[in-house]
SEPAPA-557864 format. One line per field, with one value per residue: residue number from 0; residue in one letter; x, y, z of N, C-alpha, C, O in turn. Coordinates in Angstrom, 2 decimals, padded with zeros to 5 digits, m for minus. Atoms other than C-alpha are relative to their C-alpha. Layout:
<recs>
resi	[NUM/...] .
resn	[A/...] .
n.xx	[X/...] .
n.yy	[Y/...] .
n.zz	[Z/...] .
ca.xx	[X/...] .
ca.yy	[Y/...] .
ca.zz	[Z/...] .
c.xx	[X/...] .
c.yy	[Y/...] .
c.zz	[Z/...] .
o.xx	[X/...] .
o.yy	[Y/...] .
o.zz	[Z/...] .
</recs>
This chain:
<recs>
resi	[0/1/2/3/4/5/6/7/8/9/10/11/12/13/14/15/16/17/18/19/20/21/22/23/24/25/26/27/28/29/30/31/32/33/34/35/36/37/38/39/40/41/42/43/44/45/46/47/48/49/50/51/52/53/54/55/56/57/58/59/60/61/62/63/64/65/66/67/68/69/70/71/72/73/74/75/76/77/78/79/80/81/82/83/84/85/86/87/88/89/90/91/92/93/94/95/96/97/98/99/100/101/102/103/104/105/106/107/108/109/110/111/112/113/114/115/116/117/118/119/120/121/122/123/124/125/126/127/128/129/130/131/132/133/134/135/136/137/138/139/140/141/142/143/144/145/146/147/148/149/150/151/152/153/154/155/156/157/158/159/160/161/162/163/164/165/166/167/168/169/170/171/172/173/174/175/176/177/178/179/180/181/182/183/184/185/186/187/188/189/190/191/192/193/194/195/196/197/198/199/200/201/202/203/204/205/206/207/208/209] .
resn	[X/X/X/X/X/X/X/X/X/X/X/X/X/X/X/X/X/X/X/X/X/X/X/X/X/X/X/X/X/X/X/X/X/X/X/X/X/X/X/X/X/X/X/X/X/X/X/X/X/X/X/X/X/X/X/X/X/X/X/X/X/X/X/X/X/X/X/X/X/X/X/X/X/X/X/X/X/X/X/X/X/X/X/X/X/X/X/X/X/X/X/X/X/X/X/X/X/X/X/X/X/X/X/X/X/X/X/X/X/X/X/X/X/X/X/X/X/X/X/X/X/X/X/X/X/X/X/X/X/X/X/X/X/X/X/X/X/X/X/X/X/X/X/X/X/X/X/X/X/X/X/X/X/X/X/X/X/X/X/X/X/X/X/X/X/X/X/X/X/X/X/X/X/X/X/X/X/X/X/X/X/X/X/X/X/X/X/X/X/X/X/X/X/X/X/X/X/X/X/X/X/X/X/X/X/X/X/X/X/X] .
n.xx	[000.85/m000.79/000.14/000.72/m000.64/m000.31/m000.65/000.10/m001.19/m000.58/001.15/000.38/000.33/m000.67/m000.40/m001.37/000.00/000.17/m000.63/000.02/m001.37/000.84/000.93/001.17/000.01/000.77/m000.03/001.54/000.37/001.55/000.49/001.26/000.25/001.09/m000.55/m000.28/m001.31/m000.66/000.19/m001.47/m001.41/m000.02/000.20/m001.88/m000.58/000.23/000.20/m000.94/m000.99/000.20/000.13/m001.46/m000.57/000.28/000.12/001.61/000.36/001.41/000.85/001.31/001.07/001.58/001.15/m001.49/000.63/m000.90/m001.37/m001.34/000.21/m000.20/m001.54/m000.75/m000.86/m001.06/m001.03/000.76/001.04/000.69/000.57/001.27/000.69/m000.22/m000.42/m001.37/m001.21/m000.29/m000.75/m001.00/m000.74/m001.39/m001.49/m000.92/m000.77/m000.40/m001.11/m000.12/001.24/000.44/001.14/m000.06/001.15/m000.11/000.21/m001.04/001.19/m001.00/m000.44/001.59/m000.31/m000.25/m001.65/m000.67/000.33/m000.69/m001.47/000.37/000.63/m000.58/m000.99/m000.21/000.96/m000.49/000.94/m000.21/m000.08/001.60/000.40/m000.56/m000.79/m001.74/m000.34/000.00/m000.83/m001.20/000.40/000.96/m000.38/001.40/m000.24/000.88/000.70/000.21/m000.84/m000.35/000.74/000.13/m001.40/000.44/000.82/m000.96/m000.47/000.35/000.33/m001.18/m000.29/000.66/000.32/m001.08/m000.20/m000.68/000.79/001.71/m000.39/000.43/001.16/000.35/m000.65/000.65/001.15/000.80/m000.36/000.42/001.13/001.54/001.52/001.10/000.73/001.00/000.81/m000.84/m001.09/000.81/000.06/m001.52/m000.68/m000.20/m000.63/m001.29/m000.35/m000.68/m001.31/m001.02/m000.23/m000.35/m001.54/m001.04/m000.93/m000.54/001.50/000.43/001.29/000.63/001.42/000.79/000.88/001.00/m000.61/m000.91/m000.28/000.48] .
n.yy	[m001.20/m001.26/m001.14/m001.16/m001.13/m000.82/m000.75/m000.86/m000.41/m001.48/m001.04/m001.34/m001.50/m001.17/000.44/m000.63/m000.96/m001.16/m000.73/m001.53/m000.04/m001.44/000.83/m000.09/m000.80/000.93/001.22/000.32/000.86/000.01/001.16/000.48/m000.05/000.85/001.45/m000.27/m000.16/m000.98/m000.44/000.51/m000.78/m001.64/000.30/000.04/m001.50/m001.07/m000.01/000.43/m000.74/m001.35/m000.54/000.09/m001.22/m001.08/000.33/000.10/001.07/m000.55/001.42/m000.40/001.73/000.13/000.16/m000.04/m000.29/m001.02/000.38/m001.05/m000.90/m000.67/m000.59/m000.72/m000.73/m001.12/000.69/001.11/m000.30/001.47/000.23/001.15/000.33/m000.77/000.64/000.49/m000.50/m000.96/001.24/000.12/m000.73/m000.38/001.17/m000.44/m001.26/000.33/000.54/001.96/000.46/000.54/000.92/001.36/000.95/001.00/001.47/000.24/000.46/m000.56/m001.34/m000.91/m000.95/m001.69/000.24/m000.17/m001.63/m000.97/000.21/m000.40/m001.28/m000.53/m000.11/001.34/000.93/000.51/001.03/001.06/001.48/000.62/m000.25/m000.67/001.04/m000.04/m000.96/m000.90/m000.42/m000.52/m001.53/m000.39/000.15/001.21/m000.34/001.62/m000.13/m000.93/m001.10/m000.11/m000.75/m001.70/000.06/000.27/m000.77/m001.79/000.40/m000.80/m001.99/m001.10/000.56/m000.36/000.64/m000.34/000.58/001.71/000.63/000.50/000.60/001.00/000.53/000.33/000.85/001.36/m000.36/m000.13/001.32/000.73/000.40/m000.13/001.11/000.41/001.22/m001.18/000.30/000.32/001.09/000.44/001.12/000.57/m000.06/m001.85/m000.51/000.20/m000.87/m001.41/000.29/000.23/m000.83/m001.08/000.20/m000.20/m000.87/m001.06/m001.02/m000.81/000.12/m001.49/001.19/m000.65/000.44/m001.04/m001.03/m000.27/m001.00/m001.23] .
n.zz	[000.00/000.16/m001.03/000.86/m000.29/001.26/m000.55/001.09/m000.32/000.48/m000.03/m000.56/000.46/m000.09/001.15/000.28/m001.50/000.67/m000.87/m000.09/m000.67/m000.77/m001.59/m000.15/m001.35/m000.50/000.13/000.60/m000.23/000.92/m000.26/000.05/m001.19/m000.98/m000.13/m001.31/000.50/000.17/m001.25/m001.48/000.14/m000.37/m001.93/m000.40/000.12/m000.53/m001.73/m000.65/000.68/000.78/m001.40/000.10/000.83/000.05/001.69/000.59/000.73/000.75/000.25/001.01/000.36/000.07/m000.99/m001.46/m001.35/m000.77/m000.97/000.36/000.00/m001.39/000.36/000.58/m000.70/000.67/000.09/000.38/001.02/000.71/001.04/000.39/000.81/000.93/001.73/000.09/000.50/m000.93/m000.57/000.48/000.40/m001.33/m000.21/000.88/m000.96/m001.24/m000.61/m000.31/m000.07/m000.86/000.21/m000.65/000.61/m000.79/000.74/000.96/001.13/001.73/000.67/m000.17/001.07/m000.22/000.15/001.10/000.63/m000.78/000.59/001.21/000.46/m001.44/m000.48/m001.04/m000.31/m001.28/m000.29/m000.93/000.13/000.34/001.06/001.28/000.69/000.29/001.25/m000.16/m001.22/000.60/000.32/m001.55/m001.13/m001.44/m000.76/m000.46/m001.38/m000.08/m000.10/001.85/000.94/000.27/000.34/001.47/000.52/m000.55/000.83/001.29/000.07/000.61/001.39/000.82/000.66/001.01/001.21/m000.72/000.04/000.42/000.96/m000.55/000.57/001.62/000.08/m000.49/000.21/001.27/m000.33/m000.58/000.46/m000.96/000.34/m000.71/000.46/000.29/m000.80/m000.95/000.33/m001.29/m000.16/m000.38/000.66/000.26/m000.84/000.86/001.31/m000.32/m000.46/001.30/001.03/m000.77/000.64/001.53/000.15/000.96/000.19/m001.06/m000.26/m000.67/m000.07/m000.34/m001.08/m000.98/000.70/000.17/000.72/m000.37] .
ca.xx	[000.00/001.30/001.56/m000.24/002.33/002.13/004.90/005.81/009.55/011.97/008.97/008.90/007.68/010.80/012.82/015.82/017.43/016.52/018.29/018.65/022.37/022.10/020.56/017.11/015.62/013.67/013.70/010.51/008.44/005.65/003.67/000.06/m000.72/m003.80/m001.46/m000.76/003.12/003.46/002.03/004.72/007.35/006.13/005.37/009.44/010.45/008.71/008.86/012.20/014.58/013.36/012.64/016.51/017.14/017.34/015.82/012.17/010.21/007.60/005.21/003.31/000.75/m002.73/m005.63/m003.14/m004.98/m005.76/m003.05/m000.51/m002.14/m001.79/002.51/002.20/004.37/006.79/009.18/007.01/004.65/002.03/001.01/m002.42/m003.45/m000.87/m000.57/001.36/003.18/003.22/004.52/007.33/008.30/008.96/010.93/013.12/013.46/013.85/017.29/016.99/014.21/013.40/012.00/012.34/010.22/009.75/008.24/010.20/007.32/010.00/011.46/008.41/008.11/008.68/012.42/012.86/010.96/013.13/016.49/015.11/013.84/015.75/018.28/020.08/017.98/018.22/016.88/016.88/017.61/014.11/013.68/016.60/017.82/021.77/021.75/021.11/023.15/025.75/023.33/021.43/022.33/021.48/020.84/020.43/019.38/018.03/021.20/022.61/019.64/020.18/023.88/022.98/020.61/023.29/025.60/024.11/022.35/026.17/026.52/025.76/024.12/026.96/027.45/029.45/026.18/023.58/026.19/026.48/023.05/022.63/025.37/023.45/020.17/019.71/021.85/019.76/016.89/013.32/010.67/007.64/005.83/002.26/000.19/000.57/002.68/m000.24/000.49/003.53/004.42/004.33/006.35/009.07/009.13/009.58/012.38/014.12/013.66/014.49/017.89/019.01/021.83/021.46/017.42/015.82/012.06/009.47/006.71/003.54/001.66/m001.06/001.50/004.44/003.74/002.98] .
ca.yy	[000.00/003.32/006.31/009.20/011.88/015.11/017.32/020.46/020.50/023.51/025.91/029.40/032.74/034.37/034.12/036.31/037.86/041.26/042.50/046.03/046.75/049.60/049.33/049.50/051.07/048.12/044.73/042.31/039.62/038.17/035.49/034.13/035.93/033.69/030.91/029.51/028.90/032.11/033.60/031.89/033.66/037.18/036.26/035.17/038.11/041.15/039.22/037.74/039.90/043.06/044.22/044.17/045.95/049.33/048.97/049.04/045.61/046.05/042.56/042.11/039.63/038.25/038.40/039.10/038.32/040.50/038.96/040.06/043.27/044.25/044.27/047.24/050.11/052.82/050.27/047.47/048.16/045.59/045.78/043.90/042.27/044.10/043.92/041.40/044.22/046.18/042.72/042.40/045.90/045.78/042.39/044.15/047.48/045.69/045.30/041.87/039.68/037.95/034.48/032.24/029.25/026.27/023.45/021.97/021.58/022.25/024.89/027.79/029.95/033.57/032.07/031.48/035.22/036.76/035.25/036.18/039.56/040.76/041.83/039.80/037.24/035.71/032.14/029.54/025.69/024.69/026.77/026.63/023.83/022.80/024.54/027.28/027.90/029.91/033.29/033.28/033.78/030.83/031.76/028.67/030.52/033.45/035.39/034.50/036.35/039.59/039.17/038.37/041.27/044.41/042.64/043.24/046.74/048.25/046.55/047.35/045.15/044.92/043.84/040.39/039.83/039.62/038.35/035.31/035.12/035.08/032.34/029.80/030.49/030.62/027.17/025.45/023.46/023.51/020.78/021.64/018.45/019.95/017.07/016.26/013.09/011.18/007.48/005.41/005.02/009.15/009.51/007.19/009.02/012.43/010.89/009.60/012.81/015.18/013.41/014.39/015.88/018.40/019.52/021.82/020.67/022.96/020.56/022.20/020.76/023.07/025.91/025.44/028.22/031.00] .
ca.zz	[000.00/m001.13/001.72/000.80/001.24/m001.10/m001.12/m003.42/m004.25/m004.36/m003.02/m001.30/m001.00/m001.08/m004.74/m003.78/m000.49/m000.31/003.18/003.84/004.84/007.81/011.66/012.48/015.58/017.08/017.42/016.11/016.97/014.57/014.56/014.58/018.14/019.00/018.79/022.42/021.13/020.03/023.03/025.44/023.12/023.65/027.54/027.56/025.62/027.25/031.10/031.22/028.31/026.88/030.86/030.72/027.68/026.52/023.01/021.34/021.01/018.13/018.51/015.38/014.12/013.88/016.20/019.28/022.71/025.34/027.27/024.60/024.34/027.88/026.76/025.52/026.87/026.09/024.95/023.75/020.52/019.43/016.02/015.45/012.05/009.69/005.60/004.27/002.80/006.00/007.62/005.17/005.57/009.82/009.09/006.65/008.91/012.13/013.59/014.64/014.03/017.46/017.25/020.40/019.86/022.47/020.61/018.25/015.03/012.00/010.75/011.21/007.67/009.72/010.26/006.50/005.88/008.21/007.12/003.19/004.17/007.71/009.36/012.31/013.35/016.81/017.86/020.23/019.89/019.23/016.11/013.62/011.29/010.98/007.73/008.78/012.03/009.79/009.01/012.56/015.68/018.82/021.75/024.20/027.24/028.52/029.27/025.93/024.10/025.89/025.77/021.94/021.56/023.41/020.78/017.78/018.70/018.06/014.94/011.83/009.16/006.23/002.64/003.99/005.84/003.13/000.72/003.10/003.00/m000.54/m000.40/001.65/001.06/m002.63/m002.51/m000.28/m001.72/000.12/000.20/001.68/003.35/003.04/005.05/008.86/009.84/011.95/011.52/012.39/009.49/008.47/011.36/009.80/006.76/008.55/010.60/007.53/005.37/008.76/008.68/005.42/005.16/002.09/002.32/004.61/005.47/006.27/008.07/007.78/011.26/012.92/013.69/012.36/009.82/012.14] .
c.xx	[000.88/000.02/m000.46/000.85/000.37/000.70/000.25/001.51/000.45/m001.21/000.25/m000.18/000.93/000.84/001.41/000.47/m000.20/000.40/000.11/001.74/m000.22/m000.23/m001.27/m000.21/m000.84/000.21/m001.57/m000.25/m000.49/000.45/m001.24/m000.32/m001.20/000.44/000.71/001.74/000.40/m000.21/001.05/001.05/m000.20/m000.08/001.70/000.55/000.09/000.14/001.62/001.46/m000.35/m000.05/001.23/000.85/m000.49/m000.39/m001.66/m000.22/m001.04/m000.39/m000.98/m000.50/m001.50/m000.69/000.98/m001.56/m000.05/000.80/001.38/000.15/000.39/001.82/000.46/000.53/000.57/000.68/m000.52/m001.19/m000.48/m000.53/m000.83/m000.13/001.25/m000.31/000.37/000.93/000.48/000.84/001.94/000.68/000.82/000.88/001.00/000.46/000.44/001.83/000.49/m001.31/000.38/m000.54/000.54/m001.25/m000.12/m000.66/000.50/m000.96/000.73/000.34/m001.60/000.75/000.23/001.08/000.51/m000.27/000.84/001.27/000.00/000.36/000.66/001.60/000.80/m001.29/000.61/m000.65/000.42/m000.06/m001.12/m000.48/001.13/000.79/001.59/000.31/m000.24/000.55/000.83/m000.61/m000.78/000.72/m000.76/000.35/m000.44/000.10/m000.35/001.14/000.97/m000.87/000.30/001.40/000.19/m000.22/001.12/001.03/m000.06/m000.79/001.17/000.27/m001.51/m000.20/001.06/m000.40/000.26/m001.42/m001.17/001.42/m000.07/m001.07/m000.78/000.68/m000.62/m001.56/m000.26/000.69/m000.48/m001.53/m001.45/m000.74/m001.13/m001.10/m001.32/m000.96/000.31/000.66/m000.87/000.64/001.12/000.71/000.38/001.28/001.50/000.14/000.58/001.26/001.09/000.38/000.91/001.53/000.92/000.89/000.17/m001.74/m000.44/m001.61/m000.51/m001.26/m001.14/m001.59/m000.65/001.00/001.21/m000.22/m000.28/001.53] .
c.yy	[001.25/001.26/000.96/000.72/001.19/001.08/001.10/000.09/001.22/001.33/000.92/000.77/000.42/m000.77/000.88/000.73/001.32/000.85/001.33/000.06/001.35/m000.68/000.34/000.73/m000.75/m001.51/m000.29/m001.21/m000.30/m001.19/000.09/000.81/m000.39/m000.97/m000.35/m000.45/001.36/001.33/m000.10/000.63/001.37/000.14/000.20/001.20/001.09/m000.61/m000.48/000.74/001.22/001.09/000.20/000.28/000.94/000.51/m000.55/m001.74/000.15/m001.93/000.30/m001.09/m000.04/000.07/m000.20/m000.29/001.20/m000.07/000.45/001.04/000.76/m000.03/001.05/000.92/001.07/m000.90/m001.26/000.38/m001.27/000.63/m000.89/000.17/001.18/m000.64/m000.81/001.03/000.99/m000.98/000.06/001.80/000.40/m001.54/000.52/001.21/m000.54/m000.03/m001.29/m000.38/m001.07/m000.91/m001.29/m001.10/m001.42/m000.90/000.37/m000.93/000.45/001.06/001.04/000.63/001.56/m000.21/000.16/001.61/000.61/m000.18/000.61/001.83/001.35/000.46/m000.83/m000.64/m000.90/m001.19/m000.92/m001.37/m000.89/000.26/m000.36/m001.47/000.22/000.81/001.32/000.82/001.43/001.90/000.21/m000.35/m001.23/000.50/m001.09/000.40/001.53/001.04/000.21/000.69/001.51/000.16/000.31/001.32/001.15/m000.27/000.59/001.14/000.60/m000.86/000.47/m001.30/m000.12/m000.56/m001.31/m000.71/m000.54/m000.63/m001.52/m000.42/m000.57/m001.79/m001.17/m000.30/m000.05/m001.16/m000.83/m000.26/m000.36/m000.73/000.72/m000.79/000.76/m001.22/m000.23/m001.46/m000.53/m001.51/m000.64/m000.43/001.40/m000.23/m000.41/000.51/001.18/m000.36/m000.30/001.51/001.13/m000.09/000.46/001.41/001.63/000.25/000.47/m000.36/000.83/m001.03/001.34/m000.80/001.04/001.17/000.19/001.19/001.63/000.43] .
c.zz	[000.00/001.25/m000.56/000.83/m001.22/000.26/m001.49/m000.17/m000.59/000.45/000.93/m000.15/m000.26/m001.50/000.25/001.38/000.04/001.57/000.17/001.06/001.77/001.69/m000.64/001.20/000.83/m000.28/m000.79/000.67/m000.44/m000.10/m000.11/001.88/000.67/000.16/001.19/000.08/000.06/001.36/001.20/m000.38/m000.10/001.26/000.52/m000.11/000.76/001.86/000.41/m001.43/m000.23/001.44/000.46/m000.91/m000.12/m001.78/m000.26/m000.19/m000.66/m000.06/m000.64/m000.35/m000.23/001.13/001.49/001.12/000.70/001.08/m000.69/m000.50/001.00/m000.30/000.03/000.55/m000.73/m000.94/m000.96/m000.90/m000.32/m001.18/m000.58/m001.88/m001.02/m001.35/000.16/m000.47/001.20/000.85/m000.34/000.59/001.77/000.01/m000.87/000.95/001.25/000.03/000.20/000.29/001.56/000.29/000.80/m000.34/001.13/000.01/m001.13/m001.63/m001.05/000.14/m000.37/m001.79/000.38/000.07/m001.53/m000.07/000.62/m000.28/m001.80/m000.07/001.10/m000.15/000.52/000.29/001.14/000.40/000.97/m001.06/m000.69/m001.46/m001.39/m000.59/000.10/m000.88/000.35/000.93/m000.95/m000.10/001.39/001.37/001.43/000.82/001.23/001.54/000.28/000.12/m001.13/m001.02/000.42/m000.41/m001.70/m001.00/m000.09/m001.38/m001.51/m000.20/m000.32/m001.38/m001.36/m001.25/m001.09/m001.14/000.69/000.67/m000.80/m001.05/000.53/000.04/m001.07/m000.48/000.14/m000.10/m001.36/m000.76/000.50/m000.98/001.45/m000.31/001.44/000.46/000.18/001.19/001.59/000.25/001.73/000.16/000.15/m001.29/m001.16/000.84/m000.43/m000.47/000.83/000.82/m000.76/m000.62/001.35/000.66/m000.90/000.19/m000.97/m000.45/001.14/m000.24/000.44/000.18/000.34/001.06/000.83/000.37/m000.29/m001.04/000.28/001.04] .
o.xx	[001.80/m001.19/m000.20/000.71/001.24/000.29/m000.20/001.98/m000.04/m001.26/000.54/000.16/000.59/000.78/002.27/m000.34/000.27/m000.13/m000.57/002.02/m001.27/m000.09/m001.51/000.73/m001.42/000.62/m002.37/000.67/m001.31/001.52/m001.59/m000.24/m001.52/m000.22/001.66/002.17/001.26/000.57/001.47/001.90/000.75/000.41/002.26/001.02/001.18/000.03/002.03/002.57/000.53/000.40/001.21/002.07/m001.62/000.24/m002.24/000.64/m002.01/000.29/m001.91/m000.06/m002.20/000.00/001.45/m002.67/000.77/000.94/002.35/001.18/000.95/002.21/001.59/000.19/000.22/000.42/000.23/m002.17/000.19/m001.21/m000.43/m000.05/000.73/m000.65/000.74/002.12/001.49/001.85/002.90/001.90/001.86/001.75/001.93/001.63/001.45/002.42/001.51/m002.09/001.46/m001.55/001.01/m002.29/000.95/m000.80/000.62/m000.85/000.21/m000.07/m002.53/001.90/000.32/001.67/001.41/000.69/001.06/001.94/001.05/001.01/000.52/002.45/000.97/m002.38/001.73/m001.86/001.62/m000.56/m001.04/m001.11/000.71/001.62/002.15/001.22/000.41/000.47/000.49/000.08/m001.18/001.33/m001.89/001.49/m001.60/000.51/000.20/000.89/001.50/m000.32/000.27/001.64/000.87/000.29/001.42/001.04/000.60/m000.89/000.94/001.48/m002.73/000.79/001.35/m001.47/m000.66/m001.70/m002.05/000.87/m000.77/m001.20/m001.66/000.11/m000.65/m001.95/m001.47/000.31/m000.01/m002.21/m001.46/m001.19/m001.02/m002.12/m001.18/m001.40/001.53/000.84/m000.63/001.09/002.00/001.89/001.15/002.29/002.47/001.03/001.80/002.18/002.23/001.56/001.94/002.21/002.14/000.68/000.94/m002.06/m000.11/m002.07/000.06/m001.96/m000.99/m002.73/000.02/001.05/001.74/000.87/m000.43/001.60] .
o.yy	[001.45/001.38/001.08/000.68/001.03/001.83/000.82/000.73/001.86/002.28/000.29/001.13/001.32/m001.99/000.82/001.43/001.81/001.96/001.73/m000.44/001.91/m001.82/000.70/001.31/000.01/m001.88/000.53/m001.77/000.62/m001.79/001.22/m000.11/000.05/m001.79/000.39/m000.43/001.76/002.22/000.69/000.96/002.06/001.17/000.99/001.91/001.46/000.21/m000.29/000.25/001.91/002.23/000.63/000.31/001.12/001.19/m001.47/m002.42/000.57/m002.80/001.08/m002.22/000.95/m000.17/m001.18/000.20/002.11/000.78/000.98/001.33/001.83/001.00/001.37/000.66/001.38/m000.45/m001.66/000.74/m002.29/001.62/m001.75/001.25/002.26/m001.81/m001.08/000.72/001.68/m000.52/000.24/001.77/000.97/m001.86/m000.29/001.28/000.02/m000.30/m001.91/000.16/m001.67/m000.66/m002.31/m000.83/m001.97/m001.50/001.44/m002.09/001.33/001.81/000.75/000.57/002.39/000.67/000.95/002.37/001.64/000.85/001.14/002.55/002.56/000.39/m001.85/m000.12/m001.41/m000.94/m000.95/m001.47/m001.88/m000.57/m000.18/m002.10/001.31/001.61/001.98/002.04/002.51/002.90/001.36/m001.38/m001.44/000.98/m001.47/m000.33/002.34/002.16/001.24/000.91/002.47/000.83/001.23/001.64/001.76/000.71/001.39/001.72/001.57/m000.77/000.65/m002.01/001.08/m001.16/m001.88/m001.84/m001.33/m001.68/m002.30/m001.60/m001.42/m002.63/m002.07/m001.42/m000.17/m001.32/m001.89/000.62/m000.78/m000.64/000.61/m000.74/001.93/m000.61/m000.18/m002.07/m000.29/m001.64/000.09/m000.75/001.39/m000.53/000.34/001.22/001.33/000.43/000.09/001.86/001.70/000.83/000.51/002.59/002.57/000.55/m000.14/000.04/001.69/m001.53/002.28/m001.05/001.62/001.86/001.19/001.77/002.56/001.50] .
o.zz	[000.80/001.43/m001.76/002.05/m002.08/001.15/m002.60/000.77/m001.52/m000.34/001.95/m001.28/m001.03/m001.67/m000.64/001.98/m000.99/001.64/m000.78/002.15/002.08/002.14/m001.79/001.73/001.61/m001.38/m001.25/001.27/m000.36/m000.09/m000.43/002.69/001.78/000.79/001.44/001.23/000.84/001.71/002.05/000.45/m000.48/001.72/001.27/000.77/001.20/002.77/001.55/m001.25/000.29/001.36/001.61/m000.76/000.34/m002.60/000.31/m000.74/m000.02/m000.61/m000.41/m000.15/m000.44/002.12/002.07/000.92/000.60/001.97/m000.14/m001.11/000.80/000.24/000.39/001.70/m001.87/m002.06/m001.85/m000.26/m000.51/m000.89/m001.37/m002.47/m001.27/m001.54/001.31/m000.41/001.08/001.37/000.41/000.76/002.07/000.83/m000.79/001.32/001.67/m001.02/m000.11/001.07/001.55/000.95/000.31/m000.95/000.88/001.08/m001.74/m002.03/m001.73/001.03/m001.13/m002.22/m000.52/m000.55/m001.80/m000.19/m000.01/m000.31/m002.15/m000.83/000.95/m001.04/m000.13/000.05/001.08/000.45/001.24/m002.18/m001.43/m002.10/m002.53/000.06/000.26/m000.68/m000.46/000.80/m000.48/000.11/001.60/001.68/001.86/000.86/001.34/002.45/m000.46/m000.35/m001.55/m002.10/m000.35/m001.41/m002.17/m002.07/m001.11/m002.13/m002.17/m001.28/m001.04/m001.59/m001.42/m001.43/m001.07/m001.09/001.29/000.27/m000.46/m001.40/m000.11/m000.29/m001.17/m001.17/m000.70/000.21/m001.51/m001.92/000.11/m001.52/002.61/m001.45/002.66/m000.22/000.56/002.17/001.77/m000.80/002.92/001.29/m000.31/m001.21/m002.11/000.19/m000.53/m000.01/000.87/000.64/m000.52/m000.64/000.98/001.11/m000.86/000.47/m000.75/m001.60/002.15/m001.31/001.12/m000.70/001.12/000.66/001.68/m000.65/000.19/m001.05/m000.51/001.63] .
</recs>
C-alpha cells in the first residue's frame, strides 16, 4: 500500500534575499498571536529579556490576545493584524528579528521570511535547522539572548552579511511536506527525510507556519 504523502519540491515565498544593509531602531516579533506557542514567546520576551534591555520591542501579528495586548508600553509596541506588505516591511526594517520558539514543530516559515527579508535574526535551539546555524544567531538561554541582543544593537548590518546570506540560502533546496505526519508510518518518513543531510524541510503541522 502506497503512503499518501504530497509534497511540493523547491517551493517558497521568497525568490531572492533582499536585506537592507544599515541598523534598524527596534527589534521584532511576529507570529500568529492567537497561537498559544506564540504567546509563550512574547510572555518570555517582554517578562524575562526586553525588561533588561534598553531597546524598542515592536510585537506584530494576527488576532493578538488580550493577554498580549496588555505588553504594551513605552518600549514594547504591538502591532495587530498588519498587511502582508506592511509585515514584510517591519521584518526588513527591524534590527533583529526575534523568534524564540519552544516546541520543536519544523522549521516555522517567519524564520525562512526573516532570514530572506531581515536583518540579524536571533533564535533559540528549538527553532533553527543545521543549515542554517551559519546566518542566525542561537541563543540557548536566557542570558545569551540579551547578551545576543546588546551585541548586535552596536553593529551594523553589512554587505558580507547579506552576501552570506545570498550564499546559503539561494543554494539550499526547500521541500515543503504539506500534510501532517499522523500514523507510524508518516512519522518514519519524517524521521528519515528530517535526517538528510542536504534539504531543509518545512513541516507544515497546525502551527508550524505562524
Amino acid at each position: 500500500e502506497k503512503l499518501k504523502t504530497l509534497y511540493i519540491p523547491a517551493f517558497h515565498t521568497n525568490e531572492e534575499v533582499n536585506c537592507k544593509e544599515g541598523k534598524g531602531e527596534y527589534c521584532l516579533y511576529h507570529g500568529n498571536l492567537s497561537v498559544a506557542e506564540n504567546i509563550e514567546s512574547v510572555k518570555y520576551l517582554c517578562n524575562n529579556i526586553f525588561n533588561k534591555i534598553d531597546f524598542t520591542l515592536i510585537i506584530s501579528g494576527k488576532n493578538p490576545t488580550k493577554e498580549v495586548m496588555e505588553f504594551a508600553s513605552n518600549k514594547i509596541k504591538i502591532i495587530p493584524n498588519p498587511s502582508f506588505e506592511n509585515m514584510k516591511d517591519l521584518i526588513a526594517n527591524a534590527h533583529i528579528n526575534v523568534l524564540p520558539s519552544f516546541q520543536n514543530t519544523g522549521m516555522k516559515l517567519k524564520i525562512i521570511e526573516s532570514l530572506f527579508e531581515g536583518r540579524f535574526c536571533i533564535l533559540n535551539d528549538e527553532t533553527i535547522d543545521n543549515h542554517l546555524k551559519q546566518i542566525a544567531t542561537i541563543a540557548s538561554s536566557t542570558n545569551e539572548f540579551i547578551d545576543e541582543i546588546n551585541k548586535k544593537i552596536k553593529l551594523s548590518f553589512g554587505k558580507e552579511d547579506i552576501e552570506k546570506r545570498k550564499d546559503i540560502l539561494q543554494k539550499l533546496p526547500f521541500i515543503w511536506l504539506l500534510e501532517p505526519f499522523n500514523t507510524n508510518e508518516d512519522k518514519d518518513i519524517r524521521a528519515m527525510v528530517e535526517s538528510s543531510p542536504d534539504v531543509v524541510f518545512l513541516f507544515l503541522d497546525g502551527a508550524s507556519p505562524n
